[in-house]
N, C-alpha and C positions, 0 to 999 in steps of 0.2 A: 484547363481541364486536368492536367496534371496531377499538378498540384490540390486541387482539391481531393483527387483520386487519393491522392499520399496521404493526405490527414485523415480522410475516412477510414484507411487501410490501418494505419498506425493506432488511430484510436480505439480502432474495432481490436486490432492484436493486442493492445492493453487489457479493455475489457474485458477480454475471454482467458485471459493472463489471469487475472488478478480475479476470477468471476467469487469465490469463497471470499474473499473480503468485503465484496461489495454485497452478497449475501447477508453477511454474519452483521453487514453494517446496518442495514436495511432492518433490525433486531434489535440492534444498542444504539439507542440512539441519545444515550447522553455525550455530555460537551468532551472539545477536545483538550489536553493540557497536557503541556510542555513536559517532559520528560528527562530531557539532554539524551545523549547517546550511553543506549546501553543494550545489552544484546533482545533479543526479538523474546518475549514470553513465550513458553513451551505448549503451555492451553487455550493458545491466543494465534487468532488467522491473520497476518500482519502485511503491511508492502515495505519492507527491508530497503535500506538503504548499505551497497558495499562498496567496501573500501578497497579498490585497485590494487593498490600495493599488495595487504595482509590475506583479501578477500570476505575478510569477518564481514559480516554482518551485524547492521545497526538500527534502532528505530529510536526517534524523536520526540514522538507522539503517539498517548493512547487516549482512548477514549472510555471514562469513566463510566460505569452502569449508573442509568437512572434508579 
């Protein structure tokens, strides 16, 4: 029971984390593509990937407009 408690808790704290992304996604819903690492777009609601060391911020992947 736990353990299922923790994955509910964590997913739900993600969700409500990131709720603008999964918004804005729920709108564009063209394909994804690769990117490489480059910093996060300014007009753009993103899930950021950082780097421990620097702290920069990075994304991967955007998703194009249909």
């Amino acid at each position: 029971m736990g353990l299922e408690f923790a994955i509910v808790l964590i997913s739900g704290l993600f969700l409500e984390d990131n709720r603008d992304f999964f918004e804005a996604s729920e709108k564009n819903t063209g394909e994804w593509e690769y990117v490489g690492a480059q910093a996060p777009p300014a007009n753009m609601v993103s899930i950021t990937s950082v780097n421990p060391d620097t702290g920069k911020e990075y994304i991967y992947f955007v998703r194009k407009s249909n």
